[in-house]
N, C-alpha and C positions, 0 to 999 in steps of 0.2 A: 406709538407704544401700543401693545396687542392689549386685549381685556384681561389675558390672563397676566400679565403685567401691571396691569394698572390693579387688579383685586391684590396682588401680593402686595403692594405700595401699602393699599387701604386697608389691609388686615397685619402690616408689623406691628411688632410693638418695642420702644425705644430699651435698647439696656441700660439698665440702672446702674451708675458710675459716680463712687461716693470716695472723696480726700479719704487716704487713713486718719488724718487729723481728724475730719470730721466726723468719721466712724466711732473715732474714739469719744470722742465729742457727745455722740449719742449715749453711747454705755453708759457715761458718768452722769448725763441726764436723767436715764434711765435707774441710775444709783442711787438718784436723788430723789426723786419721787419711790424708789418701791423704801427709802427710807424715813422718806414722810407716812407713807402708808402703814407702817410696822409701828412707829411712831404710833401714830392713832389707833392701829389695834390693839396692842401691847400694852401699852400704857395709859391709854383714852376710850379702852373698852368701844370704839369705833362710833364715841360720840361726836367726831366732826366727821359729818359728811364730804367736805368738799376735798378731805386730805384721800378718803376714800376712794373718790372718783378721779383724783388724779392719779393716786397709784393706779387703777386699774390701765394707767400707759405704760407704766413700767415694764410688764411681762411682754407685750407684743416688741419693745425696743430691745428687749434682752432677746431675744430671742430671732429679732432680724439683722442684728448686727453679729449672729451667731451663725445667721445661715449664707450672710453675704460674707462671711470670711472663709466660712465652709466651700462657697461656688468658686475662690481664686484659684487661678489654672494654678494646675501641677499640686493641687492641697495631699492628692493621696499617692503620688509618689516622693512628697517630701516627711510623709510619715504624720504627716497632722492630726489625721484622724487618732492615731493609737496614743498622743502626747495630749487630744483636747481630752479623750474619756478618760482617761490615767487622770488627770487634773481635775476633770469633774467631780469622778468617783471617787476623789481621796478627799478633796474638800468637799463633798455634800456627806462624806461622812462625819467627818469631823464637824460640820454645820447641823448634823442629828442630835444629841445629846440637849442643847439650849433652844434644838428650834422643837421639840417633844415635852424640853420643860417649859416654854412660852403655853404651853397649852394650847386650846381651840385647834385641837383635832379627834379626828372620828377613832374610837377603839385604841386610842392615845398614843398612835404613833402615826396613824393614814391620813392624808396622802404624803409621799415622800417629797422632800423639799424640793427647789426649783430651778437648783444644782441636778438634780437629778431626770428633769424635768428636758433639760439641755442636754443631758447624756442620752437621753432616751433619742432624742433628733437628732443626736450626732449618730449615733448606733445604728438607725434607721437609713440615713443619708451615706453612711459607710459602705452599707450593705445596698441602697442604689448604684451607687457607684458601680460595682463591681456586677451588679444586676444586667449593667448595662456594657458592661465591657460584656457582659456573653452567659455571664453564670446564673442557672436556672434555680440552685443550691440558694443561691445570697439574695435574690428575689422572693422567695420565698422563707429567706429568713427577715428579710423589710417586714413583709407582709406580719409575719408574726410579733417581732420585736414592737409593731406599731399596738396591734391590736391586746399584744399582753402588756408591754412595758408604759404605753401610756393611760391604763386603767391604774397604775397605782401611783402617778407622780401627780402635783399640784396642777392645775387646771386642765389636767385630762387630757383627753383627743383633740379639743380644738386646739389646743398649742402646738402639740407635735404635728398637727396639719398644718396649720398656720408655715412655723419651721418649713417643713418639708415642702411645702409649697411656694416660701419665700425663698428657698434653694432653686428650686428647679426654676422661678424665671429668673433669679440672679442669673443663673446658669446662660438658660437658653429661654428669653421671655417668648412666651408664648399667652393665649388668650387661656386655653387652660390651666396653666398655673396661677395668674393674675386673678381669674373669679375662684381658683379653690382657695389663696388667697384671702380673700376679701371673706367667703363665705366663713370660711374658717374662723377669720377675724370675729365677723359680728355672730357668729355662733357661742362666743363666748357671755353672750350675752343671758345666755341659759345658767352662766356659772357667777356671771358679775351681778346680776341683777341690772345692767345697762347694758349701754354702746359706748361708754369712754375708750373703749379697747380700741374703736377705729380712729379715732385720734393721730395714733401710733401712722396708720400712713400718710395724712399729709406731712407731718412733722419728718417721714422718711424720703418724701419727694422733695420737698424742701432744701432737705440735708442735701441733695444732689447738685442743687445750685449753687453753695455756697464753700468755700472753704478754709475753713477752718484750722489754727496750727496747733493743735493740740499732741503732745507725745504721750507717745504710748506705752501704759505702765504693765509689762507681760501682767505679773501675779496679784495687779490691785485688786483686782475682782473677785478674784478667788479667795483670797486672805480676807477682804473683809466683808462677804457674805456671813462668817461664821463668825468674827469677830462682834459685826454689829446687833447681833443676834445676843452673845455673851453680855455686851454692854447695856441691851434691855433687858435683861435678866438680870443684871445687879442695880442697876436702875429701881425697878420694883421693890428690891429689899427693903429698902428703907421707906417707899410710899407704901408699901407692905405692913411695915412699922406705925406708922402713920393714920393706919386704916381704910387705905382704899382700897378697895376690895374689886381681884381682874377676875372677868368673866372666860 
């Protein structure tokens, strides 16, 4: 074997190959923890820490089971992209109203929920695509879409890096997608006040190994991001009543 053979060996890197069971499998994980997390903000004013630190796995799982469904061959000649942002954008609307009256945001509507958050990386990742088929146009609308549309959604630029990075080595793993990756990940560590964030990838390497038979519900996610948001909001009324008073 020549040297220049044996460095490509030592420098691949394995594509990541995850059950749709198990994909699915994550999401609902991933459900489950950002709604222990809402739980303790919402309602426990973010007096137990450890529900805090396990949300903070939520978003990276939401958000990588978003960009490995993103990277399946043929996503954008089967119209994917234009059916995930139509679904995003209609339910992080409809997710506005209850997640603006939960309170604890800035100028009392910013940053946009994390619906939105997923459109922003889809929007992005749409516009590589096509970046990459050739157009100089959709490259330079990534470049923008990144820099304007993730300053106003929940956890900012390192998510939609995160995303965008967790696409491109679904895609085609490579060393530079993997550390922008990683960085991205523990960059949120500016926004969590931790590292719970990197959590999210062994529990993703993990998922690779195992599988899982989990079916797949298209619209659970969507439906009840905004749903469970409404239910903490009437939830309060009556501890409202009661006199506990939400920050």
């Amino acid at each position: 074997m020549s040297n220049t053979a044996v460095e490509s060996v030592s420098l691949s890197l394995p594509r990541l190959v995850i059950a749709n069971g198990t994909i699915e499998a994550l999401k609902w994980l991933a459900l489950l923890l950002m709604t222990a997390d809402h739980i303790n903000k919402y309602l426990f004013n973010e007096t137990l820490p450890f529900l805090f630190e396990a949300g903070r796995i939520a978003m990276p799982l939401f958000v990588f089971v978003l960009a490995y469904n993103l990277a399946r061959p043929s996503v954008s000649e089967s119209g994917a992209y234009k059916r995930t942002m139509t679904r995003l954008a209609i339910f992080g609307l409809v997710a506005t109203p209850p997640f603006i009256a939960l309170g604890s945001l800035m100028m009392g509507w910013f940053p946009l929920n994390i619906l939105f958050t997923l459109l922003v990386i889809t929007a992005v990742v749409a516009l590589l695509e096509r970046a990459q088929a050739g157009s100089y146009v959709a490259g330079c609308g990534a470049v923008l879409v990144f820099l304007w549309g993730s300053g106003l959604v929940e956890f900012w630029w390192p998510a939609v890096a995160f995303g965008v990075a967790s696409w491109w080595y679904c895609k085609t793993p490579n060393w530079t997608a993997l550390l922008a990756a990683l960085a991205s990940c523990a960059a949120l560590f500016w926004i969590n006040g931790n590292l719970w964030a990197l959590v999210a990838l062994p529990l993703v390497v993990a998922a690779s190994q195992v599988n899982l038979r989990v079916p797949r519900m298209r619209w659970a996610f969507y439906a009840y991001y905004p749903a469970h948001l409404v239910a903490l909001l009437l939830i309060r009324i009556p501890m409202s009543n009661a006199g506990y008073l939400f920050f």
